[in-house]
C-alpha positions in Angstrom: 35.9 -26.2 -0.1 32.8 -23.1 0.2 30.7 -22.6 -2.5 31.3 -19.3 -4.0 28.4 -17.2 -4.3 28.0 -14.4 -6.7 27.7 -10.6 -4.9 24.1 -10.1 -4.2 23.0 -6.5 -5.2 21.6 -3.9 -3.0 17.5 -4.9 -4.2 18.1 -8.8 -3.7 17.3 -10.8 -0.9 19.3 -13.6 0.8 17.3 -14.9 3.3 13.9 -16.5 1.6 12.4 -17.5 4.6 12.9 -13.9 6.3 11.6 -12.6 2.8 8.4 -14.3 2.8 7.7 -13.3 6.8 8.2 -9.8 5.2 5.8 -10.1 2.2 3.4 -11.7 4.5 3.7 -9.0 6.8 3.2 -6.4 3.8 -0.4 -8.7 3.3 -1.4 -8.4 6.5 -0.8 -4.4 6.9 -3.1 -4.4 3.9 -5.6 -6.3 5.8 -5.3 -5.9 9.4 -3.5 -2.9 9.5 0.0 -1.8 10.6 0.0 -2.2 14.2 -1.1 -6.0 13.3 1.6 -6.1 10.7 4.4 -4.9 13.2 3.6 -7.3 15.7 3.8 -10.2 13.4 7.3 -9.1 11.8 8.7 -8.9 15.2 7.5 -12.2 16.3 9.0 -13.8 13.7 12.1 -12.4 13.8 12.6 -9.6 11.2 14.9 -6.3 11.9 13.2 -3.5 13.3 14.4 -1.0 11.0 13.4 -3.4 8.2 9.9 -3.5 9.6 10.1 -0.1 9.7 11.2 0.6 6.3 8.9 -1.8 4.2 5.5 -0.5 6.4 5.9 3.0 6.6 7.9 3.4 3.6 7.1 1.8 0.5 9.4 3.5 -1.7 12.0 1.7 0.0 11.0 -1.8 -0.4 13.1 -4.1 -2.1 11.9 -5.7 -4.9 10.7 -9.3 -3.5 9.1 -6.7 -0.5 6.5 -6.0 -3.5 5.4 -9.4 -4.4 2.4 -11.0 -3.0 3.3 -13.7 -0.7 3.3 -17.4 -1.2 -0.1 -18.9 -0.9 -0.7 -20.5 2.7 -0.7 -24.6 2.6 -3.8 -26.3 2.8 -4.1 -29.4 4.9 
């Protein structure tokens, strides 16, 4: 039997690991610029328009697109 899930609204995110690749890249334009932070989105994976939208338009971002991202693991 599937799990049922409950309707994700319009602001939420489903996919963490695609969320924190975003947040990361919203980091990096901050630190390397956008060019930098375009590059990286696409390599791993994330929607052109989505890199679009959360670099060039802020206003847009989702909520979790806001947060800082996770801190990096140390070894």
């Amino acid at each position: 039997m599937e799990e049922q899930h409950p309707k994700q609204s319009a602001t939420s995110r489903t996919d963490l690991a695609m969320a924190k690749f975003v947040e990361a890249g919203i980091a990096r334009q901050e630190t390397h610029g956008r060019a930098d932070a375009a590059a990286y989105l696409t390599e791993n994976g994330v929607n052109f328009n989505v890199v679009v939208r959360v670099l060039a338009e802020p206003d847009r971002r989702r909520v979790t697109d806001a947060l800082p991202p996770a801190p990096a693991a140390t070894s």
